[in-house]
Structure formats: structure tokens, C-alpha cells
C-alpha positions in Angstrom: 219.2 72.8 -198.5 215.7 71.9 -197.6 213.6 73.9 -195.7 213.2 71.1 -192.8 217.4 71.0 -193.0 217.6 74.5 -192.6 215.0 74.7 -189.5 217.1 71.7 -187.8 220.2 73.6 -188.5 219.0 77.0 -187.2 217.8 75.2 -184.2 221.2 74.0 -183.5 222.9 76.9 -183.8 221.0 78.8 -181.5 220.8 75.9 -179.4 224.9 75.8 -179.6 224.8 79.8 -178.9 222.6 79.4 -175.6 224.7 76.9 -174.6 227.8 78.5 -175.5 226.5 82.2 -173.4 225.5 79.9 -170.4 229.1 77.9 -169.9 230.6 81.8 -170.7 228.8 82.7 -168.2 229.1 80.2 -165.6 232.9 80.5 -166.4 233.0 83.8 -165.4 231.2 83.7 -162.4 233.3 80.9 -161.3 236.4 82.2 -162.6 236.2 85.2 -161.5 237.6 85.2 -157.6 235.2 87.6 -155.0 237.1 91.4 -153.8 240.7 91.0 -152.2 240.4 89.8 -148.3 242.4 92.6 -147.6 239.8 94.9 -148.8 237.3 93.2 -146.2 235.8 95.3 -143.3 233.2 93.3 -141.7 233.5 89.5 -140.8 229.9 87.8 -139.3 231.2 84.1 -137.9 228.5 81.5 -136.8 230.2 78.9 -134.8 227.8 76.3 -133.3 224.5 78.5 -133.3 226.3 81.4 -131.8 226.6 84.5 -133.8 230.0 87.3 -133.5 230.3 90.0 -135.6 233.7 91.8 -136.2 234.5 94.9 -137.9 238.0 96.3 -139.0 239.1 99.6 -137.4 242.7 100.7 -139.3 244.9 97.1 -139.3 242.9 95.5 -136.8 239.6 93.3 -135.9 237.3 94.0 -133.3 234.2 92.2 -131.7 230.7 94.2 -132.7 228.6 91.8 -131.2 228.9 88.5 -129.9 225.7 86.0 -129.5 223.8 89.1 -131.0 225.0 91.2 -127.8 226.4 93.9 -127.7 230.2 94.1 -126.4 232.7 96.2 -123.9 235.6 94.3 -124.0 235.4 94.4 -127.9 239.3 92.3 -128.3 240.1 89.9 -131.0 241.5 86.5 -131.6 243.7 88.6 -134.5 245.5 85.2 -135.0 242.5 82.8 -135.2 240.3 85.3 -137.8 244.1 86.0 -139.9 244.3 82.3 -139.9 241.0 81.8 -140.9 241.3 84.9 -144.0 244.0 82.9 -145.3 242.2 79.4 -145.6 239.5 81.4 -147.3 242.0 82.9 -150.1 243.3 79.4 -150.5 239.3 78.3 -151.7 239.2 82.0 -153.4 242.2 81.5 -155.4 240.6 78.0 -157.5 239.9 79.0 -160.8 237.1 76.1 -161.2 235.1 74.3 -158.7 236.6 70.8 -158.3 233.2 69.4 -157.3 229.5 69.9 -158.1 227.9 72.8 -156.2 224.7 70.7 -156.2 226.3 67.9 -154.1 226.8 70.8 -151.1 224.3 70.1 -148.6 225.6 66.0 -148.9 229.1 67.2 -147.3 227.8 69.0 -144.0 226.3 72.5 -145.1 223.1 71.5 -143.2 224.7 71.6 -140.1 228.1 73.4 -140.5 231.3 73.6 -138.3 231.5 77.2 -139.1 229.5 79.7 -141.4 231.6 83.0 -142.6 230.0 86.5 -144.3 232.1 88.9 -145.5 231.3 92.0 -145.8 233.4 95.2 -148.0 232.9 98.7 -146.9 231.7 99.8 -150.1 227.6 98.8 -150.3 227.9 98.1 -154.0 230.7 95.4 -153.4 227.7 92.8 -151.4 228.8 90.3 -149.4 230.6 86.7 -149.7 229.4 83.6 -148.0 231.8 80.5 -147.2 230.8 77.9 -144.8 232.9 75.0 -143.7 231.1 71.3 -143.6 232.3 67.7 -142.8 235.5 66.0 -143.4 235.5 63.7 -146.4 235.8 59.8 -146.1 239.5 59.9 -145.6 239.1 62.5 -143.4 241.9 63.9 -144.8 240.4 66.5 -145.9 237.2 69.6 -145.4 234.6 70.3 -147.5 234.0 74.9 -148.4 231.4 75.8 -150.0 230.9 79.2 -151.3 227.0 79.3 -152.5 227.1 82.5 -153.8 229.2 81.9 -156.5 228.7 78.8 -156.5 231.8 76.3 -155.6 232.5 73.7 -153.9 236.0 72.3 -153.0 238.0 70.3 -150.3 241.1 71.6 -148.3 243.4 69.6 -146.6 242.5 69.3 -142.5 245.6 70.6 -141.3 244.6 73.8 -142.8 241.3 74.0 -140.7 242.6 72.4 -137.4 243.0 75.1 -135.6 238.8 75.9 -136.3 238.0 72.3 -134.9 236.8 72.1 -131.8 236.8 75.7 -131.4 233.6 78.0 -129.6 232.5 81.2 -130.2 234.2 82.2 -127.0 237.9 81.5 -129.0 237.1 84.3 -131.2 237.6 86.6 -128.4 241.4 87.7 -127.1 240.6 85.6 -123.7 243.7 87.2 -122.4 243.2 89.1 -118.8 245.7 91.4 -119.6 247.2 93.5 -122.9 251.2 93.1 -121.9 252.9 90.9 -123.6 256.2 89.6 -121.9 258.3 91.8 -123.5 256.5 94.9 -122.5 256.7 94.2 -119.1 259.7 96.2 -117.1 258.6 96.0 -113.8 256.2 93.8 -112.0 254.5 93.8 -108.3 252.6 91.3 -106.7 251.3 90.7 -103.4 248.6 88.5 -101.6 248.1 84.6 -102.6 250.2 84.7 -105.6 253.1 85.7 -103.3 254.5 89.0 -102.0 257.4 90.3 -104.7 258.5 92.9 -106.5 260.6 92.1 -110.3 262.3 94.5 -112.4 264.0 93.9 -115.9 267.7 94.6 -116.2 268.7 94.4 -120.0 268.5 90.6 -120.5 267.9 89.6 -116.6 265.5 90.1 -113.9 266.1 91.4 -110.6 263.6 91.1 -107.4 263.3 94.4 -104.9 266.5 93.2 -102.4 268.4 93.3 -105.8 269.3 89.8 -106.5 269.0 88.2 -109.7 266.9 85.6 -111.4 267.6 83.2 -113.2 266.2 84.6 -116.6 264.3 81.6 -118.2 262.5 80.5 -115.0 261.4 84.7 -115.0 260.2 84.5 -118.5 258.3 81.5 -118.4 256.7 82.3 -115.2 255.9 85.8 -117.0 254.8 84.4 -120.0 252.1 82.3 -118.1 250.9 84.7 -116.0 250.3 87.2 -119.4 249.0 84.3 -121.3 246.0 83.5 -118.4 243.2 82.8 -120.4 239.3 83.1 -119.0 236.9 80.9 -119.4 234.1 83.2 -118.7 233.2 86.6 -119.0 230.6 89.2 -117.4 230.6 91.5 -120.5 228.7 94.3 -119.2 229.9 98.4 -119.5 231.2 99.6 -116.0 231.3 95.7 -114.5 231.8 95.8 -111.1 232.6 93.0 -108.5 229.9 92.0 -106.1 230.0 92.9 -102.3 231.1 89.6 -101.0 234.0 89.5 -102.9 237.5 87.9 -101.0 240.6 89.4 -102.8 242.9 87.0 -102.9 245.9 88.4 -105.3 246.9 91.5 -106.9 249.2 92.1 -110.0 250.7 95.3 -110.8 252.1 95.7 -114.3 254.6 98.6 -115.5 256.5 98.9 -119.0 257.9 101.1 -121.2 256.6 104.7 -122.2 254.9 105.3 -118.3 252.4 101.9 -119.3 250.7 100.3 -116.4 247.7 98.5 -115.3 247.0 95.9 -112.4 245.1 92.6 -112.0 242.8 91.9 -109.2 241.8 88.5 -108.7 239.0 87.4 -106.3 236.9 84.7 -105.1 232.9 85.5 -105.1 230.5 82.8 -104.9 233.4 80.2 -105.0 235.3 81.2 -108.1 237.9 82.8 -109.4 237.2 85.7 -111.2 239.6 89.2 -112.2 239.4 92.5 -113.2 242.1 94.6 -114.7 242.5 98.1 -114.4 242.1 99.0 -118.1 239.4 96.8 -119.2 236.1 97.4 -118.8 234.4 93.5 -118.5 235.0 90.8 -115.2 236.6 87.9 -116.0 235.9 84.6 -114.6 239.5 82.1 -114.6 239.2 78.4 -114.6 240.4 76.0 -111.6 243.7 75.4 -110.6 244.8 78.8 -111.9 245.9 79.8 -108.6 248.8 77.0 -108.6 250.3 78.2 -112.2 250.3 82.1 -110.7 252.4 81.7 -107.4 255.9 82.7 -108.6 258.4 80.0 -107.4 260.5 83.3 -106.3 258.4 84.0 -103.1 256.3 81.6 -101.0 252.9 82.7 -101.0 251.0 84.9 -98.1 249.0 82.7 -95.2 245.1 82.7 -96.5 
């Protein structure tokens, strides 16, 4: 073989080996999915140029920050940010990235509907980066991208519905109160929302003069007064109402294991806000509310 052979040849092998280390590597990284989500101890969300931070204390989330403020009532969304975990394993689980990385800031990235950083508790682990761009042109479908690693894939819109159209505030648990319906055993109200006392009986509901309920009409009137959702929030430690408040109903909660708290809801300034026992924030309640609280069992009291 001629010397000029040779030097063609021995370029092409080491051109073949550089090529071969590079798609070895690229396979690997690509391959190779990020740390199990259930190892994951510190979510950072940006929804819409609002920042939340959320840590994981035992099994569960709670807020750190929200906006880049710091937080009393510090509940969680647990459904939304489980929901969301899971759409990010689905993306974490391709072994290859069914489109070109490069291509990324074409399908929304610029301007996402939501940016995620996960974060492990051990520093050597890093952090993971997934943000979630436009639909595609059937709109069938959502672009992730994960530009860390890098990959870039579509998931199917039903997946991600429940992040549409969603604000930073969703993150939160927007609840006013931590019963659920079925930890509730006795209940007492008085004021606007009606004057009334109910108890639970095994699978029926009794009022103070003894007389039972029908047990659906209970539970669904239960289940919306425990799932009253705020729609704003005066997140400060030790909120207080101001002085020209006008109380206009009270709610007083008992379950199992000596549990209690009570609601107070007031109008100040024209609105509705409330303010439960246990929590430490003011909660302000959209309009209307008033109309879904009054319990059909008792007419309410004269303003």
C-alpha cells in the first residue's frame, strides 16, 4: 500500500473512531433517563412569569416560595404536581429523542406554558430541566423539551390538559379548610349561612332537634362547602382581619380523634373574605359564594 493510501486510510479510521465515541456518547446521554422522580426533593415551577418553589417534607409537597415570596400557608396542589411528575416520567422513559433538539425554540420554548427544575437532595445528583411549549399543528399533541440532556418529544394533549389554562395560584391547595367530607362528624353553623347544627350517624346525618337528613343532599351540601376554593390570598404570618370587618357566617367543624377548627367569613371593603382557625393566611372567596353555602336545611338569619 502506498504511503498516500495508507495516510487516507489512517485518516478514515480515526475519522470513523471520533465519529463512532461521539454517537457512543450522545447515545448515552440520551439513553440514559435522569434519577427516579421519586427520588426528587425540590420542584421550582414557572407558570406565566410567576415563580413557586416546592420542597418534599416525608410523602408530601409543600410551597417554599411563591412569586419569590416567602409563604405561611405553605399547602399543595398534591394532585396537580403528582399529575404533572407523571407526564414528566412519560418524556423520561423515551429511550431516543423523536425530534431534533435543535428545532426546540421553533415549538414554544421562547415563551413556555410552563418551565420545571428538579432538584435531588443529594448536591452531586444536579438538577433536571423540562419545559412544556406549543401544541403541534394538529394540536393533538405538546411539545417537552428537556435541554439538558438534550430531547425533544411530543405528548399527547390530553396528558397536559389539566396544566392548560392553569396559574400559579392552582399550584396552591386553594381549599379554606383541611376536612375532607368524610372527616367531618359534627358540624355547626350560624349567621348568613343559616343557623344549624348536623351530626353523622353511621351512614345518615342528623340536625340538633334529632331528625334526619336525607343523606345525599347532606353530602353534597358538605362536599361544597369543604371544597370552597379562594381566589385570593393575604399570605402574611399572623394575618389578621381589619377593623371594619362585618361577620357574616361562622362554620364550626369537629371529626374524629377530638379534630376541630371553624371558618369565619366576613365582608371588609366589600368582599368576601375567611379565616380558619388553623391556618395562619386570610382568604379572599369569589362572588356568589354566599348562595352555594346556605344549607337548604335552615333558612338563613335576617342580615
Amino acid at each position: 500500500m502506498t504511503a498516500p493510501r495508507k495516510l487516507i486510510v489512517l485518516a478514515i479510521s480515526l475519522t470513523l473512531i471520533v465519529i463512532g465515541t461521539w454517537l457512543d456518547y450522545r447515545k448515552r446521554t440520551t439513553d440514559t433517563p435522569f434519577v427516579k422522580l421519586g427520588e426528587v426533593s425540590k420542584v421550582e415551577l414557572l407558570i406565566r412569569t410567576k415563580k413557586v418553589a416546592l420542597t418534599k417534607a416525608g410523602t408530601h409537597w409543600q410551597l417554599e416560595s411563591f412569586d419569590e415570596k416567602p409563604t405561611v400557608d405553605r399547602r399543595v396542589n398534591e394532585n396537580l404536581i403528582n399529575h404533572l411528575l407523571d407526564i414528566i416520567k412519560v418524556v423520561n422513559d423515551q429511550t431516543q429523542s423523536p425530534l431534533n433538539p435543535n428545532d426546540a425554540q421553533e415549538y414554544g420554548m421562547k415563551e413556555p406554558l410552563l418551565a420545571v427544575t428538579l432538584g435531588w437532595e443529594k448536591p452531586t445528583v444536579g438538577s433536571e430541566v423540562v419545559i412544556f411549549g406549543n401544541r403541534n399543528l394538529s394540536g393533538k399533541q405538546i411539545f417537552a423539551y428537556f435541554p439538558k440532556r438534550p430531547l425533544l418529544a411530543e405528548l399527547p394533549v390530553v396528558s397536559v390538559a389539566l396544566l392548560e389554562n392553569k396559574q400559579a395560584l392552582d399550584v396552591r391547595d386553594r381549599r379554606i379548610t383541611t376536612f375532607e367530607p368524610d372527616d367531618v362528624e359534627d358540624l355547626q353553623a350560624s349567621g348568613r349561612c343559616g343557623s344549624f347544627k348536623l351530626s353523622r350517624d353511621g351512614d345518615r346525618w342528623t340536625t340538633s332537634s334529632g331528625s334526619a337528613l336525607e343523606a345525599n343532599a347532606a353530602e353534597s351540601w358538605l362536599a361544597t362547602l369543604l371544597g370552597t376554593q379562594y381566589d385570593g390570598i393575604e399570605d402574611k404570618p399572623s394575618a389578621t382581619p381589619s377593623e371594619d370587618l362585618n361577620p357574616v357566617c361562622n362554620i364550626a367543624l369537629a371529626g374524629r380523634h377530638a379534630r376541630k377548627e371553624s371558618i369565619e367569613i366576613f365582608k371588609t371593603r366589600g368582599t368576601l373574605w375567611a379565616k380558619n382557625s388553623i391556618l395562619p393566611a386570610l382568604y379572599h372567596l369569589p362572588q356568589g359564594i354566599m348562595s352555594a353555602l346556605i344549607t337548604p336545611y335552615s333558612k338563613p338569619a335576617h342580615e
